[in-house]
gemmi code that builds the backbone of each chain (N, CA, C; Angstrom):
import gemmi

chains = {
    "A": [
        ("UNK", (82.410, -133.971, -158.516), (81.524, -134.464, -159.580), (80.655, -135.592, -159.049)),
        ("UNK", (79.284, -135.408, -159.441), (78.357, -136.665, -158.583), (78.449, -138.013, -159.805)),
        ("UNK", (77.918, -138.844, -159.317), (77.687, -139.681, -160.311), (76.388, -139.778, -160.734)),
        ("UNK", (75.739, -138.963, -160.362), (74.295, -138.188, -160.825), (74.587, -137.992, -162.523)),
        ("UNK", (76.025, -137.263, -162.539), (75.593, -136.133, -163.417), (77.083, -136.423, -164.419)),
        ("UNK", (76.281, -137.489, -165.540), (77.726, -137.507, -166.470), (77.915, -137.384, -167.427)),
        ("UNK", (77.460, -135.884, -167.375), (77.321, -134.796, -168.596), (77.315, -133.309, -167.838)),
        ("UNK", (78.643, -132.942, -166.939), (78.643, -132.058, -166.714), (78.066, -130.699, -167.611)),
        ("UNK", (78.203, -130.685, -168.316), (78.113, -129.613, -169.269), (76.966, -128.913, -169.205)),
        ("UNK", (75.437, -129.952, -168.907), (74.497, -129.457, -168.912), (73.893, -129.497, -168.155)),
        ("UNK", (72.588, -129.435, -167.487), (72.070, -130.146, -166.288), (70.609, -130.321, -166.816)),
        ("UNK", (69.974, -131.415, -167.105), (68.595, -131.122, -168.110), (67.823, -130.601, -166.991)),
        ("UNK", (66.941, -129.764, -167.717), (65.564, -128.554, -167.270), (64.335, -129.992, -167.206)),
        ("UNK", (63.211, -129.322, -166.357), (62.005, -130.571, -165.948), (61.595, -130.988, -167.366)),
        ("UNK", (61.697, -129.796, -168.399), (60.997, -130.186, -169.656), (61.864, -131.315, -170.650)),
        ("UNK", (63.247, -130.547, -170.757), (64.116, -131.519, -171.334), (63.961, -133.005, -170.796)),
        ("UNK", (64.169, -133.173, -169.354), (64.065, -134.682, -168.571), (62.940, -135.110, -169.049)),
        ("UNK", (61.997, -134.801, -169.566), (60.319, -135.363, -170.082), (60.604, -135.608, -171.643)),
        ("UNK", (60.878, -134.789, -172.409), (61.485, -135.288, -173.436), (62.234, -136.177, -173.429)),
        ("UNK", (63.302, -136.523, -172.819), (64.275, -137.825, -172.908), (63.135, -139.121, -172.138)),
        ("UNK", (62.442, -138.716, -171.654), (61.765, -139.892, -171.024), (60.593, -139.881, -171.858)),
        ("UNK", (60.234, -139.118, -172.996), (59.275, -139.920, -173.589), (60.018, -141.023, -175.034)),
        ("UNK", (61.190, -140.194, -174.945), (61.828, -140.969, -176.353), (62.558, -141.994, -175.512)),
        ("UNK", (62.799, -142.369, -174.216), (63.453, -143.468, -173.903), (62.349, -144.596, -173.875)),
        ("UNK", (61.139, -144.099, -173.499), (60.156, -145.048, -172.953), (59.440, -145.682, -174.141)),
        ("UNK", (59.288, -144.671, -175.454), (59.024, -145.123, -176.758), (59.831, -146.079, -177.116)),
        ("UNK", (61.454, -146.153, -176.774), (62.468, -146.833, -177.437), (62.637, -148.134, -176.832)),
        ("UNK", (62.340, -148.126, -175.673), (62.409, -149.382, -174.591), (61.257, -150.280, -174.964)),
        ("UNK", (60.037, -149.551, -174.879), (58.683, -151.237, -175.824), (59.345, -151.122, -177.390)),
        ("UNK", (59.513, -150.083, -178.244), (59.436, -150.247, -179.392), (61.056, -151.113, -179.918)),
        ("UNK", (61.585, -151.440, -179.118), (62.782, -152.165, -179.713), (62.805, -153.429, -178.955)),
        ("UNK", (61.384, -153.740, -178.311), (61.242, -154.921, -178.315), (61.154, -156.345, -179.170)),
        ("UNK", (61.169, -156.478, -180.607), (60.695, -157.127, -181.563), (60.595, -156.170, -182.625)),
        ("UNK", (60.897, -156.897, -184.078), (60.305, -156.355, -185.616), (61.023, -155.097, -185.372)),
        ("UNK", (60.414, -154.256, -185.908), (60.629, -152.427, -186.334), (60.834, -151.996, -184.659)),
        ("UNK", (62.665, -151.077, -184.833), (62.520, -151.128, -183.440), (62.174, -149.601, -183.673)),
        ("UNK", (61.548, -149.061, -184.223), (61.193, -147.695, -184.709), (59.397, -147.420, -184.460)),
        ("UNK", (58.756, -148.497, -184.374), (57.681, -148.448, -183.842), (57.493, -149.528, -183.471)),
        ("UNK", (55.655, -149.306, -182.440), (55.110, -150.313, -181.369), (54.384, -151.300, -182.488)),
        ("UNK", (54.247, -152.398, -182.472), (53.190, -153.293, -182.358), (52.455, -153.675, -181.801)),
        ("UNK", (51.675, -153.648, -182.008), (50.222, -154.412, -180.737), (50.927, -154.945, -179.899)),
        ("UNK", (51.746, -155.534, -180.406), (51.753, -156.587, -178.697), (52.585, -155.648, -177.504)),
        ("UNK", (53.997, -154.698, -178.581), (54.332, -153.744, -177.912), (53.970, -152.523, -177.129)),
        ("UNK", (52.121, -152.009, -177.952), (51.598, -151.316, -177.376), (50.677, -151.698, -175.959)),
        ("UNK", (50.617, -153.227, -176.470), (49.921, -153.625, -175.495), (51.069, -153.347, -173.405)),
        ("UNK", (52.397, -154.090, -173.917), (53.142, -154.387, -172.813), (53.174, -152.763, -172.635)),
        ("UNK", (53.523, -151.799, -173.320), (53.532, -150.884, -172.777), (52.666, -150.142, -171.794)),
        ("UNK", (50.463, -150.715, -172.343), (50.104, -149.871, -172.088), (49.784, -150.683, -170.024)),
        ("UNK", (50.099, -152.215, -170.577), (49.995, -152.600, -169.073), (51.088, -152.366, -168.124)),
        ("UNK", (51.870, -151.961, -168.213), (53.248, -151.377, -167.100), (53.305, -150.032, -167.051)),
        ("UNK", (53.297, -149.317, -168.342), (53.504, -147.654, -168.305), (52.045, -146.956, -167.898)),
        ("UNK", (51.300, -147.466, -168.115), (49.956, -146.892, -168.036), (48.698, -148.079, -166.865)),
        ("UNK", (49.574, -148.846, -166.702), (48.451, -149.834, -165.687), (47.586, -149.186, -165.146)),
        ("UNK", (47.317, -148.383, -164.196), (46.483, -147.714, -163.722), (45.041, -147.120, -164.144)),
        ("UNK", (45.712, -147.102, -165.945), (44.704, -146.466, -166.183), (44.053, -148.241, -166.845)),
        ("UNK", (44.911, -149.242, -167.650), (44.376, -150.258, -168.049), (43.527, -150.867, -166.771)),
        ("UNK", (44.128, -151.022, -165.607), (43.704, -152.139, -164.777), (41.981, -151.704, -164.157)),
        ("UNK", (41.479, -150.315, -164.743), (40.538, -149.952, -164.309), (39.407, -149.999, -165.626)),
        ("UNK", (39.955, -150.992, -166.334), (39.133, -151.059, -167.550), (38.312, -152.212, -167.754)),
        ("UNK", (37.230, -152.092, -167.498), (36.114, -153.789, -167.581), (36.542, -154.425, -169.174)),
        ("UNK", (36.517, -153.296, -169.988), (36.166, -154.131, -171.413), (37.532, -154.585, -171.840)),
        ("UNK", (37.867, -155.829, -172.198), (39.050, -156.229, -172.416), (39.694, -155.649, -174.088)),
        ("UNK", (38.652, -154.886, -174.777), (38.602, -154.398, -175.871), (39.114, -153.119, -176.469)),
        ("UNK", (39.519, -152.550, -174.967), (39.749, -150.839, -175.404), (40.809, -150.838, -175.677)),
        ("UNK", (42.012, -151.861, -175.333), (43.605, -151.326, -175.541), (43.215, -151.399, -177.256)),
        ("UNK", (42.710, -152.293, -177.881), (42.693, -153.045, -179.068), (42.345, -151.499, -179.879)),
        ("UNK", (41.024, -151.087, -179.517), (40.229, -149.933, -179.905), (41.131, -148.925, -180.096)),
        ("UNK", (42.086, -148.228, -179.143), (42.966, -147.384, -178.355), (43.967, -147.508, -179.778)),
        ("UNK", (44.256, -148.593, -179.394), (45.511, -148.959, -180.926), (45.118, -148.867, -182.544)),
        ("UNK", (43.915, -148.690, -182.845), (43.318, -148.877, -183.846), (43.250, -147.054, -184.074)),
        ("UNK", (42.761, -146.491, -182.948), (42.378, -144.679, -183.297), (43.363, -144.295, -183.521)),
        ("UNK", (44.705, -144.559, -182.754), (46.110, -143.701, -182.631), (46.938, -144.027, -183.714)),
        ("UNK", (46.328, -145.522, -184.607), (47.535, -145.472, -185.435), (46.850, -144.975, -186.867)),
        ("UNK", (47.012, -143.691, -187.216), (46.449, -142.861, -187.927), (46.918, -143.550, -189.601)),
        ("UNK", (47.643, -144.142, -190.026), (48.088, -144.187, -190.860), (47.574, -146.111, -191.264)),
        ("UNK", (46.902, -146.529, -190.237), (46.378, -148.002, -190.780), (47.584, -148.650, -190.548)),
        ("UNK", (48.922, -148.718, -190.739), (49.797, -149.610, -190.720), (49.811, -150.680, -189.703)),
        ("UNK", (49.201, -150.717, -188.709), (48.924, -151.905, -188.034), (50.515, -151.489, -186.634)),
        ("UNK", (50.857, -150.362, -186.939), (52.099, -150.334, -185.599), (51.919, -148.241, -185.834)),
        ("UNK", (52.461, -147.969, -184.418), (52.233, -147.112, -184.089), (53.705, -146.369, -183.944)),
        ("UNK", (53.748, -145.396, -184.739), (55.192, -144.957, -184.800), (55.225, -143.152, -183.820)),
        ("UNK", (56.516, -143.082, -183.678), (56.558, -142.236, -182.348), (55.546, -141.097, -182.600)),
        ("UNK", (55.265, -139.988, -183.337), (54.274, -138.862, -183.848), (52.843, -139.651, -183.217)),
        ("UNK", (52.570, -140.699, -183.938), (51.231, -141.844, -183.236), (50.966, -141.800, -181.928)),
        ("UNK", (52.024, -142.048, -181.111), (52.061, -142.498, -179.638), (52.268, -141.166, -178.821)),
        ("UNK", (52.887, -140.340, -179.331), (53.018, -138.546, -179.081), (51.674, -138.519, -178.768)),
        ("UNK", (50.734, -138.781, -179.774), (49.223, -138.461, -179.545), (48.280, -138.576, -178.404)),
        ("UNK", (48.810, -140.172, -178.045), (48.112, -140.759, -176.667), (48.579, -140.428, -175.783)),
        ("UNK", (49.963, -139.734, -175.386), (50.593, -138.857, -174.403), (50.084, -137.566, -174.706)),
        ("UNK", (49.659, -136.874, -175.313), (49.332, -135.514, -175.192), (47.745, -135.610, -175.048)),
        ("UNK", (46.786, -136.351, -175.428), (45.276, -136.772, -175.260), (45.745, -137.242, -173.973)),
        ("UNK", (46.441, -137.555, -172.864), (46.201, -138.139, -171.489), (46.350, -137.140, -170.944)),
        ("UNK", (47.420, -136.243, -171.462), (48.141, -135.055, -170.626), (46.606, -133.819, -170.782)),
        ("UNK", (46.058, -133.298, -171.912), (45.008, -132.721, -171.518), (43.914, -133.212, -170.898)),
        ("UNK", (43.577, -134.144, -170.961), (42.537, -135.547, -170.282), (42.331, -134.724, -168.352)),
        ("UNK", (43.814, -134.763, -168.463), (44.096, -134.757, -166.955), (44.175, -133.358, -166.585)),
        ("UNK", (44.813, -132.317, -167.883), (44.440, -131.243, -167.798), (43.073, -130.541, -167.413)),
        ("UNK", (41.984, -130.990, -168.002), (40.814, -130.674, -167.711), (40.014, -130.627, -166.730)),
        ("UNK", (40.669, -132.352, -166.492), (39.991, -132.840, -165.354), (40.453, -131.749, -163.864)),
        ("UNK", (41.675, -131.209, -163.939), (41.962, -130.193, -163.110), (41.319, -129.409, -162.937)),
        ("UNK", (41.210, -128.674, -164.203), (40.250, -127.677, -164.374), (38.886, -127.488, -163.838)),
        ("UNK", (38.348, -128.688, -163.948), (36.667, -129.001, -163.401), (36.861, -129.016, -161.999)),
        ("UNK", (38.147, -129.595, -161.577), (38.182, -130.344, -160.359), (38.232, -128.716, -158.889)),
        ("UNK", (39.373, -127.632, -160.376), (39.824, -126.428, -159.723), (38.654, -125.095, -159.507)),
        ("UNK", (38.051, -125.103, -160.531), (37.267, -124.461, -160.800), (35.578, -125.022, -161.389)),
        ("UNK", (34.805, -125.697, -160.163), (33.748, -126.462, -160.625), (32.795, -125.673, -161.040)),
        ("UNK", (32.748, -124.620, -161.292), (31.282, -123.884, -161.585), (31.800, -122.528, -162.628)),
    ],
    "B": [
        ("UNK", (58.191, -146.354, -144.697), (57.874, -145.164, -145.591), (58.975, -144.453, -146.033)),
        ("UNK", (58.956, -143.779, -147.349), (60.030, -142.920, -147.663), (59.359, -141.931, -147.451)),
        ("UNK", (60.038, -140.793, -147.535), (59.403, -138.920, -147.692), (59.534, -139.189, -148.485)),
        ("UNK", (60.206, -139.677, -149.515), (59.840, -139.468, -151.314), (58.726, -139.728, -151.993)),
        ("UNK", (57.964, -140.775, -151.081), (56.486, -141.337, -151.284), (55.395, -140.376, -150.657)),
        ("UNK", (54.603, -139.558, -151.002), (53.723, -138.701, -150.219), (52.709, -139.799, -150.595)),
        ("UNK", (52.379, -140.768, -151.531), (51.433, -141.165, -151.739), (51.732, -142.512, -152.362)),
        ("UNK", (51.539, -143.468, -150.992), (52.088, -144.841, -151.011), (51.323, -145.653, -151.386)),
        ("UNK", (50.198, -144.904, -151.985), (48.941, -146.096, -153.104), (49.786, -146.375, -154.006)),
        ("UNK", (50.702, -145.439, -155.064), (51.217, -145.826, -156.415), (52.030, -145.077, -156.538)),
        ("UNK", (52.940, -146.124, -156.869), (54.359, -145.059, -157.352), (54.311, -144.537, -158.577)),
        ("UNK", (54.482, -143.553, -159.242), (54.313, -143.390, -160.936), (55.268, -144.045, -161.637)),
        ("UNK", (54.627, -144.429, -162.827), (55.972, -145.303, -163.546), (56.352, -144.045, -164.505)),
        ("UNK", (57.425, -144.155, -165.367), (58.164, -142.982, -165.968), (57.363, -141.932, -166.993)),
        ("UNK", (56.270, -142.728, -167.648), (55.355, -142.051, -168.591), (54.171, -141.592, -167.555)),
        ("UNK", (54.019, -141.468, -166.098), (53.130, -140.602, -165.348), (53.705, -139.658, -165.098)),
        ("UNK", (55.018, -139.896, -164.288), (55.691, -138.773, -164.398), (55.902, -137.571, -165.205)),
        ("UNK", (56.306, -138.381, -166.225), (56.375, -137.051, -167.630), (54.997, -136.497, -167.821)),
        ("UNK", (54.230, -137.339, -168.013), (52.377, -136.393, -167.886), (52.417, -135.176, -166.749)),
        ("UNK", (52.666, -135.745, -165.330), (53.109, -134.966, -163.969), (53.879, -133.667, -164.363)),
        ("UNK", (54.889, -134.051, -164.868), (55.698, -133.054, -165.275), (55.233, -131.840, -166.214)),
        ("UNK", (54.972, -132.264, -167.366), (54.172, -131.338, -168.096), (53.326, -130.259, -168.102)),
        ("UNK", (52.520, -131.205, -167.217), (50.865, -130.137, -166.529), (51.901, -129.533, -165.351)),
        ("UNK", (52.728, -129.896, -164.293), (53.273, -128.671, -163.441), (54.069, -127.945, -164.071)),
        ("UNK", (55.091, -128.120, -165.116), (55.722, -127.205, -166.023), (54.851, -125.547, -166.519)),
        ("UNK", (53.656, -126.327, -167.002), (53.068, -125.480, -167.857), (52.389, -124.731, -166.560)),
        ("UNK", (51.653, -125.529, -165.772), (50.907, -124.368, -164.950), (52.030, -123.000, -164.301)),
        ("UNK", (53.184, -124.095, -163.758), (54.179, -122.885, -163.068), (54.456, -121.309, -164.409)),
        ("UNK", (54.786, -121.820, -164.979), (55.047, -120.455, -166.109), (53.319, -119.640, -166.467)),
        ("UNK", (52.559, -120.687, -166.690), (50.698, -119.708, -166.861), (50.307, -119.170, -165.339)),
        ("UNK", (50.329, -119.493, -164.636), (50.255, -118.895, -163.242), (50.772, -117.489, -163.179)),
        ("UNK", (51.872, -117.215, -163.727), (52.604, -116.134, -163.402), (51.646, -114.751, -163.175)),
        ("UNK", (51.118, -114.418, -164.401), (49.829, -113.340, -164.574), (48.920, -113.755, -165.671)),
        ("UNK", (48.237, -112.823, -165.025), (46.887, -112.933, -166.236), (46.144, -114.312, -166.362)),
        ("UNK", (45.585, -114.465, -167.359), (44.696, -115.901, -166.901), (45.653, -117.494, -166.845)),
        ("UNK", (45.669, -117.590, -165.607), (46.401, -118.988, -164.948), (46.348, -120.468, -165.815)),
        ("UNK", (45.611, -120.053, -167.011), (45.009, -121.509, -167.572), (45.986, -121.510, -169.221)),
        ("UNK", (46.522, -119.873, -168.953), (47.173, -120.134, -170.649), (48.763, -119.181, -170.500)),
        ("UNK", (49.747, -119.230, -171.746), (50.641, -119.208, -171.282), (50.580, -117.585, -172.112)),
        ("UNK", (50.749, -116.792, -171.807), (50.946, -115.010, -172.492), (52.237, -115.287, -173.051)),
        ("UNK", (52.798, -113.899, -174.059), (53.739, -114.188, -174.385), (54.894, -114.160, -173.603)),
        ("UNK", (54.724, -113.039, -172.583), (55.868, -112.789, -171.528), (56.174, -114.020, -171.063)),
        ("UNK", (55.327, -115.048, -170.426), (55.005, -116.485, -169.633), (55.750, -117.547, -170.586)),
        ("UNK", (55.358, -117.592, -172.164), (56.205, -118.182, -172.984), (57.943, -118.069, -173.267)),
        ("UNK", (57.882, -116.657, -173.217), (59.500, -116.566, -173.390), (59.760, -116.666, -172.016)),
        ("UNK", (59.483, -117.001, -170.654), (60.028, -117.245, -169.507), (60.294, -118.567, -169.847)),
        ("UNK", (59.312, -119.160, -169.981), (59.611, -120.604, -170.214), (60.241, -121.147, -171.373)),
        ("UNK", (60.760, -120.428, -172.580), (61.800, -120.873, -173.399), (63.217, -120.425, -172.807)),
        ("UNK", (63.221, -119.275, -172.145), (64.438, -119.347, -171.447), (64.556, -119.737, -170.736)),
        ("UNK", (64.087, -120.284, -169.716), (64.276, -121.200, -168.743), (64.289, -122.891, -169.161)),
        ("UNK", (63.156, -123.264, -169.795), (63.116, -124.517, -169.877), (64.028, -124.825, -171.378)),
        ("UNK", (63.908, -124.213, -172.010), (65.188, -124.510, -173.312), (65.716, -123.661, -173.607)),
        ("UNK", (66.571, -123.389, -172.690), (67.489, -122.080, -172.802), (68.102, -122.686, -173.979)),
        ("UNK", (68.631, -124.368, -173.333), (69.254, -125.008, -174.547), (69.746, -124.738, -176.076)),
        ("UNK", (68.167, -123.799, -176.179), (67.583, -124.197, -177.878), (67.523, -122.260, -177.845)),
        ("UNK", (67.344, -121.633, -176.899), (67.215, -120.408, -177.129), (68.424, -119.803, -177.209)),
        ("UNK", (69.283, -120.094, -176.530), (70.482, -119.521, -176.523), (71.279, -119.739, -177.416)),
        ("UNK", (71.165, -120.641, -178.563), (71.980, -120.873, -179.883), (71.276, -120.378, -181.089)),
        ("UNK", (70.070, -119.168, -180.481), (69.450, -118.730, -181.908), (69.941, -117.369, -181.806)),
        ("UNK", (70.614, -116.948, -183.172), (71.013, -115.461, -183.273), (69.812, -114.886, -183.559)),
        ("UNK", (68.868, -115.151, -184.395), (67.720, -114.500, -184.848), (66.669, -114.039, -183.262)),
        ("UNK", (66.715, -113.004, -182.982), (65.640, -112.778, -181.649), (64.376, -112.583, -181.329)),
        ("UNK", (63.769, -112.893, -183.119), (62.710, -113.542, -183.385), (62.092, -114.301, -183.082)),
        ("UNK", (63.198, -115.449, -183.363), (62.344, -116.972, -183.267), (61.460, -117.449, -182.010)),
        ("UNK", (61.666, -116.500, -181.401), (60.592, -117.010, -180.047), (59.198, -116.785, -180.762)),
        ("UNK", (59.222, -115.402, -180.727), (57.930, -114.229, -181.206), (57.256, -115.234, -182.363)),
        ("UNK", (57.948, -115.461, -183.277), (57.329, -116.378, -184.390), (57.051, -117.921, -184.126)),
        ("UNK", (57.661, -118.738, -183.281), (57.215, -119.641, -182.265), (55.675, -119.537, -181.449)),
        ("UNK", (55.823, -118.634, -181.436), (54.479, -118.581, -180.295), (53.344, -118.117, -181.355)),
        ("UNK", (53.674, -117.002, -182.599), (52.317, -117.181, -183.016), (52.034, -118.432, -184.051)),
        ("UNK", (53.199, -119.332, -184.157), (53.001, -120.589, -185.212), (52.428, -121.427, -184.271)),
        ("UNK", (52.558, -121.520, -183.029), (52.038, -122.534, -181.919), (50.551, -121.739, -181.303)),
        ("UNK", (50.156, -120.791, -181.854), (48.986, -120.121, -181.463), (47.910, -120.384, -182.543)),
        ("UNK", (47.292, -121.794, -182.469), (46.468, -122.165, -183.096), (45.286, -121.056, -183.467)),
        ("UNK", (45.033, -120.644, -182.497), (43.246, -120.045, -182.354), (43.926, -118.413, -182.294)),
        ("UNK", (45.016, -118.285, -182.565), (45.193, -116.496, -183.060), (45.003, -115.881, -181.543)),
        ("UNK", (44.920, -116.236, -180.569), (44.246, -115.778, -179.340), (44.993, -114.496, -178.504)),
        ("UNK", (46.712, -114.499, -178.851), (47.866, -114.510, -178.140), (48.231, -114.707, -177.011)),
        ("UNK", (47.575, -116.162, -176.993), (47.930, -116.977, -175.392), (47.930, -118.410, -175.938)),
        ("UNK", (48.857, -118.929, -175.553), (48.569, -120.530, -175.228), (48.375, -121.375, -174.231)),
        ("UNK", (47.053, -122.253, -174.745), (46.469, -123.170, -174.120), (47.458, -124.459, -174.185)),
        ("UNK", (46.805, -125.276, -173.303), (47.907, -126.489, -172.703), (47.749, -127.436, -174.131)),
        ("UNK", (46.626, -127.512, -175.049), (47.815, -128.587, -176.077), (48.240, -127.503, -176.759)),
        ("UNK", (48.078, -126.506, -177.232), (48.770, -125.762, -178.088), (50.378, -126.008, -177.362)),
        ("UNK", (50.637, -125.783, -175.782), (51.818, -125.924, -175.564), (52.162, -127.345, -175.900)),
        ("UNK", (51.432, -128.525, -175.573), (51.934, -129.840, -175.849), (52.342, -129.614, -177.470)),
        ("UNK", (51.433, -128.939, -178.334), (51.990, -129.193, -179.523), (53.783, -128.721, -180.004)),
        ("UNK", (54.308, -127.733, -179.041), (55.286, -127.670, -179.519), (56.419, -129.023, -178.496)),
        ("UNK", (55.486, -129.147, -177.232), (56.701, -130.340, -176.561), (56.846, -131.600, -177.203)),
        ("UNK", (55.755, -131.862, -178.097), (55.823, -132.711, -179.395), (56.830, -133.037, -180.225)),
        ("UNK", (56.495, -131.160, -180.833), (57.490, -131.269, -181.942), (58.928, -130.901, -181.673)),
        ("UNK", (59.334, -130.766, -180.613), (60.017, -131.307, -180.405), (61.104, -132.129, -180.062)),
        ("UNK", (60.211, -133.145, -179.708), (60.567, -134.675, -179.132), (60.349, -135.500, -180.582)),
        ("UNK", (59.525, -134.994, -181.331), (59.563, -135.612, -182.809), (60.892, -135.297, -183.441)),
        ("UNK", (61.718, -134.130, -182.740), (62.774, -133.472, -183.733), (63.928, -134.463, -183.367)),
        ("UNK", (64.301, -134.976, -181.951), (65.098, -135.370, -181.400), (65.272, -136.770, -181.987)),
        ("UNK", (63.313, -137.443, -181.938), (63.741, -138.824, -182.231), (64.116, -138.844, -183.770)),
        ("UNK", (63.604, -138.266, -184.686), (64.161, -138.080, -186.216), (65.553, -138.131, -185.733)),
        ("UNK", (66.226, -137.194, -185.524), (67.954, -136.950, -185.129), (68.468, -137.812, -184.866)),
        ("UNK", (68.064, -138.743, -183.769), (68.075, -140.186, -183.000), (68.338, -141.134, -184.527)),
        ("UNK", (67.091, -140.988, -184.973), (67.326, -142.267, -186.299), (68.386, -141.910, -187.110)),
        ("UNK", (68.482, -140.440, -187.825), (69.749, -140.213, -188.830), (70.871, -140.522, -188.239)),
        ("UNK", (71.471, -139.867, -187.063), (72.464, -140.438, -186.306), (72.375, -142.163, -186.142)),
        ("UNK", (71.557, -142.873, -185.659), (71.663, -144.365, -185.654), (71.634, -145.034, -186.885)),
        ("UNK", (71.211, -144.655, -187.653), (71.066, -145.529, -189.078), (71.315, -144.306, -190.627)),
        ("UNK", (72.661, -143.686, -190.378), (73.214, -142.710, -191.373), (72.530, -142.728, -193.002)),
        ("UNK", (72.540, -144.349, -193.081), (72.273, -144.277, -194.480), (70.939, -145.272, -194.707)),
    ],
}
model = gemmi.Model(1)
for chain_id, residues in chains.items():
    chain = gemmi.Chain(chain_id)
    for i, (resn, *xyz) in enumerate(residues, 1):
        res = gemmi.Residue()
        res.name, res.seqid = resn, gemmi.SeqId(i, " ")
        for name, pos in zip(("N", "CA", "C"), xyz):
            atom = gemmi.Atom()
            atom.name, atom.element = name, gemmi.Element(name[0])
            atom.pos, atom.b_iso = gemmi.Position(*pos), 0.0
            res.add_atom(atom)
        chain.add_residue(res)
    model.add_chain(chain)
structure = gemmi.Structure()
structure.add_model(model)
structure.setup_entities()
């Protein structure tokens, strides 16, 4: 038995492991402070500078996380609950999808 | 250097990965035949048995795939495109974290 694996029973599939890592990574900013059930700004913010730096640190306007947080949280409540943040992971995931696409097939 | 690093500009943090993951998930199963960009139905039920056998293998009904795929077939097409597939890796990861809360907070 490894110490990999301590849940013999199953062995998670690439998709399952992405699922547990989007609900761990939701759960890790969002139980930072207040509602540990959703992000707050400040939570979306820490998230989007560590989980997503790459894409923040290439951003001139200091305005877009703000913007970003304002489109995704569909419901006005001022915090972004997991279905919300689902959104900005699946808008990155085709984002990048596309960009394949153009990249694979330019003409 | 590690070999684990092919690309020692940036390591991915856990929410690139899962993006990573996704788009190679989905291409490996749409690749199979026919047009490489969407998933047929044959390509779909490869990838529910494979990637959630989990969830397939505890349904007596031998339906629920068939009716899966045309409820996740937005545009009637009988193929799915990459968010149509995100829409079901969504739902769910929406199903799990709901489950997550009833189990953590019963009442």
């Amino acid at each position: 038995m490894s110490k990999l694996s301590p849940c013999p029973i199953h062995q998670p599939t690439e998709t399952e492991r992405c699922i547990e890592s989007l609900l761990a990574v939701f759960q890790r900013y969002a139980g930072r402070e207040g509602d540990s059930c959703t992000l707050s700004k400040k939570e979306f913010l820490a998230f989007m500078n560590t989980e997503l730096a790459a894409f923040t640190k290439n951003q001139k306007d200091p305005g877009v996380v703000d913007r970003m947080m304002k489109k995704l949280d569909l419901n006005s409540d001022g915090q972004l609950d997991f279905p919300e943040f689902l959104n900005l992971i699946g808008g990155i995931a085709v984002a990048c999808h596309t960009s394949l696409l153009v990249n694979t097939h330019p003409h």
